[in-house]
N, C-alpha and C positions, 0 to 999 in steps of 0.2 A: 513378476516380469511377464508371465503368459497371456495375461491380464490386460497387463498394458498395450501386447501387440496384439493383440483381438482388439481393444479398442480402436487403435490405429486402423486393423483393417477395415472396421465396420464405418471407419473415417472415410476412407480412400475408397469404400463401394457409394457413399450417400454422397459425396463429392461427384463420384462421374456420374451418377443416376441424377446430377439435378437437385440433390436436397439438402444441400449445404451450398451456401455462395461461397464463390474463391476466398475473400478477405477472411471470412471465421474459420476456411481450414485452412489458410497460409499460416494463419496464426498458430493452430493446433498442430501442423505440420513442423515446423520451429521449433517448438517445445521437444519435439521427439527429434531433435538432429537431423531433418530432411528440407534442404536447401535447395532451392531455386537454381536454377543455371541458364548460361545465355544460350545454349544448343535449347530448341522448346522440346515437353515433353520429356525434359533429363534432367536427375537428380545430384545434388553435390548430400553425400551420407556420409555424417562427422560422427565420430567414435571419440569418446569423450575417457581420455588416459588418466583419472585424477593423481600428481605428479608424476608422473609420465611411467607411470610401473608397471610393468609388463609381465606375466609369467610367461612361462613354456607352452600353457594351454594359451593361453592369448594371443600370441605371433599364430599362433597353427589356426585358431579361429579366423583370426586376421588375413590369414594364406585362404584358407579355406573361404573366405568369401571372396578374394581376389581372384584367385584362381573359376568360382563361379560365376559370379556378379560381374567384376571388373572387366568394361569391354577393353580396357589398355594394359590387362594382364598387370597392373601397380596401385599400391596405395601410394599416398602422401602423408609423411610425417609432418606435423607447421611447426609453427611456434611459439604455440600454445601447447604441445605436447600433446595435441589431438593426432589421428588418423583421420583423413578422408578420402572416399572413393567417391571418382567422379563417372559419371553419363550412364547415372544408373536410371533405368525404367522406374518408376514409382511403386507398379505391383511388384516388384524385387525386392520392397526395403523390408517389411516384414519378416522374410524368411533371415534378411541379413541380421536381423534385431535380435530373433531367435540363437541362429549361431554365435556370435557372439556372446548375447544372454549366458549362455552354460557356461564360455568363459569367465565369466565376470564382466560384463563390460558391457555399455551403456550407451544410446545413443541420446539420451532424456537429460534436457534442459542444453545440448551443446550447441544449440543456436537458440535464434530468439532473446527476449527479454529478460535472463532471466540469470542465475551464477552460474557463467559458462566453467570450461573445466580450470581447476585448480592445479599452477604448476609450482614444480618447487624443482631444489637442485639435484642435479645428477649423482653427485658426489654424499648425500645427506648419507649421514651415518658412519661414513669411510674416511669424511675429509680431514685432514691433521688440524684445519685451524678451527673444527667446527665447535659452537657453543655448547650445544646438545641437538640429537635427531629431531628435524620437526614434522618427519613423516607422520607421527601419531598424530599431531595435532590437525594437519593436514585433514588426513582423514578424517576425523574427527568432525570438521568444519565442512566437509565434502558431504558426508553424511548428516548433518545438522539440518544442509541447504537444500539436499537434490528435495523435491516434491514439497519444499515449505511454503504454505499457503500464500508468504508473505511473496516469495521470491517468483511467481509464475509472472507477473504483470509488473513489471519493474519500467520508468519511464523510457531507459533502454540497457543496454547488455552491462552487466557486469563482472568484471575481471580480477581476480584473488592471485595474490603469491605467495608463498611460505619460504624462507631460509633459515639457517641457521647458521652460515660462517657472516657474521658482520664483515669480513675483512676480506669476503672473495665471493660478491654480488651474481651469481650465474643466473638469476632471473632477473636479473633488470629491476630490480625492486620497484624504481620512482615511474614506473609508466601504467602501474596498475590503478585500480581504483582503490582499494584497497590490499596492503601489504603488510605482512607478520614479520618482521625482524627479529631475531633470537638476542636475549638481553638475559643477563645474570646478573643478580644483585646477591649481597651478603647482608643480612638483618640480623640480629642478636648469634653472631654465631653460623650461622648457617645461611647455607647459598640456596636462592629461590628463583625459580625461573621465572621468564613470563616474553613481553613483547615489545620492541618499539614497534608502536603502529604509524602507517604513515597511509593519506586518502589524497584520491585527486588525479592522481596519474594518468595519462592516455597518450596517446599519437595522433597520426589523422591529420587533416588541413588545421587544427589547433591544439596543437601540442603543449602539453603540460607536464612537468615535474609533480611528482605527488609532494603534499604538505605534510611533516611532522603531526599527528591529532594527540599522542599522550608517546610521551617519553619511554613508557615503562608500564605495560599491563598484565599483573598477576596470572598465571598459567588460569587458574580456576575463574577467570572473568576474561578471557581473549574472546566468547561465545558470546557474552553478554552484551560487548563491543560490539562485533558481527552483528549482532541482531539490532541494538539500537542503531547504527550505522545505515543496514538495509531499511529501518523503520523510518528514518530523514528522510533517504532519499525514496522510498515508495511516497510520502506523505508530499514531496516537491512539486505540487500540481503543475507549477509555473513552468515544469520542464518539459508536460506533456503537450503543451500548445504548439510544439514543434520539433519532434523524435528527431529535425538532423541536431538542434540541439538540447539534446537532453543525459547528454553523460552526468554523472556527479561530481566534473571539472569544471563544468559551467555552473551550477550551484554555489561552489567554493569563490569562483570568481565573482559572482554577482554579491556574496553577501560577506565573502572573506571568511579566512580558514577560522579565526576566533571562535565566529557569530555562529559557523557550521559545530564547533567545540562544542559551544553555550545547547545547542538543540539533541547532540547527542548525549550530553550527561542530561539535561531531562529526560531523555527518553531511558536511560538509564537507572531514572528514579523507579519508574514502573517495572521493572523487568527482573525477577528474581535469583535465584541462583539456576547457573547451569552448569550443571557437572561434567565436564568433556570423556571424563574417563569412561564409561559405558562406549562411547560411539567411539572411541578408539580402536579396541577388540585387539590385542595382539594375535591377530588369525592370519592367515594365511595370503592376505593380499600382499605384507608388506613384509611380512617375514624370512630372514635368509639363512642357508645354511650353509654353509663356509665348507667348501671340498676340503677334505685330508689332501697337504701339500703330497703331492710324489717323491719317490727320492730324487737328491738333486742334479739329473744327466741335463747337462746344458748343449742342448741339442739347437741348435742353429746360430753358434759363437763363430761360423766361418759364412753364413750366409746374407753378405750385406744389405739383400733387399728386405729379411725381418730384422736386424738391426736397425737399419733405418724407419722400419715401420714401430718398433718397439721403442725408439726415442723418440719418436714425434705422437705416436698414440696411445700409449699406456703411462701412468701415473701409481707411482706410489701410493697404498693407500697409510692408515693411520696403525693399521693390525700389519705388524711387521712379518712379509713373506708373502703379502698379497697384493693385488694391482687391479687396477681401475682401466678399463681398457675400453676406449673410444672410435667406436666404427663409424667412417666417411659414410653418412649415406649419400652421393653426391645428388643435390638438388630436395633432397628428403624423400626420395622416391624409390620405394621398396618393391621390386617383383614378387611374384607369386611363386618361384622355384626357390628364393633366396627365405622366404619365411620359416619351412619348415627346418631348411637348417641353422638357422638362425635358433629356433625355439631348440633345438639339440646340443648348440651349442651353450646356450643358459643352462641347460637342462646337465649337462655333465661338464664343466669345466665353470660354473659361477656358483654364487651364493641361489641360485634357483632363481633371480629376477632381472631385469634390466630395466632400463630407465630413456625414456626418451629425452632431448636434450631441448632446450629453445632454440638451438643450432640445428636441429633437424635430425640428429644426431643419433646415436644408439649408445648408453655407456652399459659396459658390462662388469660387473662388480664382481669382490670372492676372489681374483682369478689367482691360483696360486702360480707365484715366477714359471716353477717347472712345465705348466700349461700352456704357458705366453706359446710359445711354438707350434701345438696344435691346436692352439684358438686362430693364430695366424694362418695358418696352413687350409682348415677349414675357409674362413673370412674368403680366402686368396680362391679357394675352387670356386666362391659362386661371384667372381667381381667385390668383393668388399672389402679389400685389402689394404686401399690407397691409404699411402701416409698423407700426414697434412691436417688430422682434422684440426677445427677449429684457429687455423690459418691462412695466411690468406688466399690460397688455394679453395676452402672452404666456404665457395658465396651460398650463400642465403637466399632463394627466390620463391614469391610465391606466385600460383599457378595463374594469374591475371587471365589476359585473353583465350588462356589453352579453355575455361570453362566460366570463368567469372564474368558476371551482369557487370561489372563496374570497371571493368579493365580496360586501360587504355591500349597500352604495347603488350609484346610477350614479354615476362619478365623473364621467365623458362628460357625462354629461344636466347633470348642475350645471357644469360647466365651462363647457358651451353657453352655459344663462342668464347663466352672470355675464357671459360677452363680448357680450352681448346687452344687458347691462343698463348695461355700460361705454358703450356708446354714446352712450347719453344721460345724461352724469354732469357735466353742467353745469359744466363747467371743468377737475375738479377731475382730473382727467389729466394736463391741460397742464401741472400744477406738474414741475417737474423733479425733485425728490425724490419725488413720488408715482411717478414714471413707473420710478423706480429700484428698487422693491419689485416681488419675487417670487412667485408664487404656485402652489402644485403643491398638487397633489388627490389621496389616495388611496382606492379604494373600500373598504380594508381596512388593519388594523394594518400590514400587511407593509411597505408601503411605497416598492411597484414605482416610485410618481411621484415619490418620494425626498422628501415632503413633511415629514419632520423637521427637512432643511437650510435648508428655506424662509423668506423673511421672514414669509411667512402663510400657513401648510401646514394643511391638512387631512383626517384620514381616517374614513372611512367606520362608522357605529354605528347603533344601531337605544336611540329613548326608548320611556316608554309615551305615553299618554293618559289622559287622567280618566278613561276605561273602561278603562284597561288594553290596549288597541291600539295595536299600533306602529305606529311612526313613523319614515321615514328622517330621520337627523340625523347629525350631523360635530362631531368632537371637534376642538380645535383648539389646534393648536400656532406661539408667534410669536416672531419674534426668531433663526429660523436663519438662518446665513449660513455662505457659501463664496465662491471667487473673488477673493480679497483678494491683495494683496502679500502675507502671511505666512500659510504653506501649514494654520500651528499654529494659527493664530486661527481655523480652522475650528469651528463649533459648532453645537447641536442646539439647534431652537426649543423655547422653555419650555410642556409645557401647560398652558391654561388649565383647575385643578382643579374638577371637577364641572359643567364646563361643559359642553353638547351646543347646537347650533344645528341647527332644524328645516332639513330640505333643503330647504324651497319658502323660507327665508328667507335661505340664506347671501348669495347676492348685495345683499337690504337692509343684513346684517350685513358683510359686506366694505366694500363702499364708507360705509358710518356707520366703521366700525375706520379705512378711510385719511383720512377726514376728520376723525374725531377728532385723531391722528398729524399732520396737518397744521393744525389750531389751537393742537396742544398743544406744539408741539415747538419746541426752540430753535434757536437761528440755525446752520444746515448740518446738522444733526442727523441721520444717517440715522435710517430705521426702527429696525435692529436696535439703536441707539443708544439710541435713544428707548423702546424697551421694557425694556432695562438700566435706563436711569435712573428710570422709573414705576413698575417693578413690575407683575406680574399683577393687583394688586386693583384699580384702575380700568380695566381692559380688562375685566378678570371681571364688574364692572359694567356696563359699555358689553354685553358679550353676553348679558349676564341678562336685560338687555330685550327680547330675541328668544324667547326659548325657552317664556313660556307659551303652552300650547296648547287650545285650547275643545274642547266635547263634540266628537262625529263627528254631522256633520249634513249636512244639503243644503248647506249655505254654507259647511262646513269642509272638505266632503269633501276636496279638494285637498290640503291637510293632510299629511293622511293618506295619500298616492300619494308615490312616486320622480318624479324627472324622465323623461320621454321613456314614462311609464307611464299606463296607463289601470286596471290594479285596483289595490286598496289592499296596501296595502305588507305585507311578511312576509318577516322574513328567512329567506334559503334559502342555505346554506354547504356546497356538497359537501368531500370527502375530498380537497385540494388532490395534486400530483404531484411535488411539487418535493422531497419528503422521503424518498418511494420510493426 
């Protein structure tokens, strides 16, 4: 590891001195997790969580460069189950690579070209309907791929998930490039694990479901697959003529999932046995140790604000007397005072790890019931209390304009308002099927906040005005959904055509969209149900009465501004890096 950030630095001194051109250390830069940002001269530094595991040392690592580094005193959780710190100086990432280093944790290969980090479920190993843990395997394939010859120069980025409940999809399976599905088969007597695999997946202005590639693949060849899989698509020259399109969705499309089939079992013929177990290691990354329950003093049975918090975010888990406990991080944004007790709180009240979430989320595993009350109580001293999570209280945004080259709006800034405005919504939360609806923001087509899966997703756009001045507004997409008993019933929300919603008005237009939904819908109805059965043309109506906009004047002005912004709005899009 020491190794590696000497190399880096000796990168970052022949870079200013002149001796390297920008394109060959953007590129080298990339590889090591240091991203480009639209402030100049400021780094966005991704921390690469492989399934989002966290120990005690790692949060405090985590604190510990926030609390240094961090000129916003916060990290960012995504959802990919990365960390990233943004508006760092460039001679700062070294020392951050270091600290973390001793944690365990890695900024290498989390951008760029190459198998970014690998997430899996929150719940693996605890969850009642799960197949078997695919933590190990995870790992396993984490360690396969970081520094593999094959994986450095890939035609562009590639994206891994691992599950094991077929029947409760918490990574989104079908939008990856490649996904491991946990499958049990019975053969002469005995049950054999292994995978449905599924390729293809992505978001972005071309969104795709991933394709079925084999039904069912033996534990001791899920590596063999990975590797001929990565061997296609490095070998896909046709894709490199133009990095915006070069995912291994556009492959699949051009030549169909079959013909993609037919090239990975060739490549399969060449490729010998690889034994996953060595790179598993049952060590210390993924290992938990289950606290002895306390006796049982049920300590906060009269205090309605942790009952409320105890029904809405803790979970059952599969080991009867323990709970699964889910901390709001709201917007995925972690300060620097909340890390170390956060790492204290793993550290004496869980199985010793936590797990970041695709929600942005923190889950805490091990917790025995009698703990629920001072895990609450701590969460409650540093702000991280809120019930709600993974409701629709719970939006999803990612950091768009606060630091991103590609961003249209703040996705941030409106994300704010709307939980601001959820506040006071006069009931209409406490419905149990409102509270069930999704919501993820993106500042741009792309799609980082995964707002196509959404039940009410939104990304970033620019209207005019009567005079021709833009306008930040959100295109909107409704009716995604993931997460289901059936991995296939995954789908992409429908957009609403020709629609745009002013940014000062989404939060009127959201809660008007879930109260319509809630007068309009029949008995158990989900959302995404209820959009099937309507159609887009009375939604398209319901948001058309948002979108006129009056002259620009003293009493419009606002209008015309972002959130979190004081001049008037104009879209600014640099040369994003992810296609370098």
């Amino acid at each position: 590891m020491e190794e590696e950030v000497e190399r880096f630095e000796d990168a970052v001194a022949k870079f200013r001195a002149g001796q390297v051109d920008e394109a060959t250390f953007m590129r080298f830069r990339l590889r090591q997790g240091v991203y480009g940002q639209r402030q100049p001269n400021r780094q966005m530094f991704r921390v690469k969580i492989p399934g989002g595991i966290l120990t005690p040392e790692a949060l405090e690592a985590l604190g510990e460069v926030t609390e240094r580094f961090a000129p916003l005193k916060k990290g960012h959780f995504t959802t990919r189950e990365n960390m990233q710190f943004h508006h760092i100086p460039l001679e700062n990432a070294p020392e951050m690579m270091r600290i973390i280093g001793k944690a365990g944790l890695t900024t290498r290969e989390a951008c760029g070209n190459t198998v970014r980090n690998v997430v899996g479920p929150p719940l693996a190993g605890v969850c009642p309907d799960e197949l078997f843990d695919p933590t190990p395997y995870l790992v396993a394939y984490v360690r396969f791929g970081v520094r593999h010859p094959l994986t450095q120069d890939f035609p562009r980025k590639f994206k891994t998930s691992f599950t094991g409940c077929p029947g409760h999809d918490a990574v989104a399976s079908l939008i990856h490039d490649l996904s491991f599905v946990a499958q049990v088969r019975r053969e002469n007597g005995t049950l054999r694990r292994g995978f449905r695999v599924y390729v293809g997946g992505a978001t972005s202005i071309m969104p795709r479901l991933a394709k079925p590639l084999f039904p069912f693949v033996p534990e001791e060849d899920y590596l063999r697959v990975a590797l001929a899989v990565w061997s296609v698509f490095n070998k896909a020259d046709m894709l490199r003529k133009n990095r915006m399109m070069a995912r291994i969705k556009v492959l699949i499309d051009r030549i169909g999932i079959d013909a993609f089939r037919g090239l990975v079992e060739e490549e399969l013929k060449g490729i010998g046995p690889i034994d996953p177990t060595p790179l598993m290691g049952a060590d210390e990354l993924y290992q938990e140790t289950p606290p002895t329950p306390p006796p049982p003093i049920h300590r906060g049975t009269d205090n309605p604000e942790f009952q409320a918090w105890k029904r809405a975010n803790t979970v059952e888990q599969r080991q009867k007397g323990y709970y699964a406990v889910f901390v709001k991080i709201p917007l995925g944004d972690v300060y620097a005072h909340q890390f170390p007790v956060l790492a204290d709180i793993v550290r004496r009240y869980t199985g010793g790890r936590a797990r970041v979430t695709q929600e942005q989320n923190l889950a805490l595993r091990w917790v025995p019931e009698g703990y629920l009350y001072d895990v609450w109580k701590a969460l409650k001293d540093i702000g991280l209390a809120e019930p709600g999570a993974n409701t629709v209280t719970d939006v999803v945004a990612c950091p768009a304009t606060d630091s991103c080259k590609l961003g249209i709006t703040s996705a941030m800034g409106v994300a704010r308002a709307l939980r601001e405005a959820f506040a006071s919504s006069d009931g209409l939360l406490e419905d149990p099927l409102v509270q069930r609806v999704r919501i993820k923001i993106s500042g741009c087509p792309n799609g980082c906040a995964q707002h196509h899966i959404a039940h009410i997703g939104l990304h970033g756009a620019a209207m005019k005005g009567p005079g021709g001045e833009q306008i930040p507004a959100y295109e909107v997409f409704l009716g995604g959904f993931y997460g289901g008993e059936d991995i296939e019933a995954t789908r992409f929300g429908q957009r609403l055509p020709g629609v745009k919603i002013p940014a000062k008005r989404v939060p009127q237009f959201v809660q008007a969209l879930l109260a319509f939904y809630k007068e309009n819908r029949q008995e158990g109805e989900e959302f995404g149900q209820f959009v099937a059965r309507v159609g887009t043309k009375p939604l398209e109506d319901l948001a058309n009465r948002f979108k006129d906009i009056p002259p620009l004047g003293r009493e419009t002005i606002d209008l015309y501004m972002d959130w979190a912004r004081t001049t008037l709005f104009k879209v600014e899009r640099g040369e994003g890096e992810c296609s370098v």
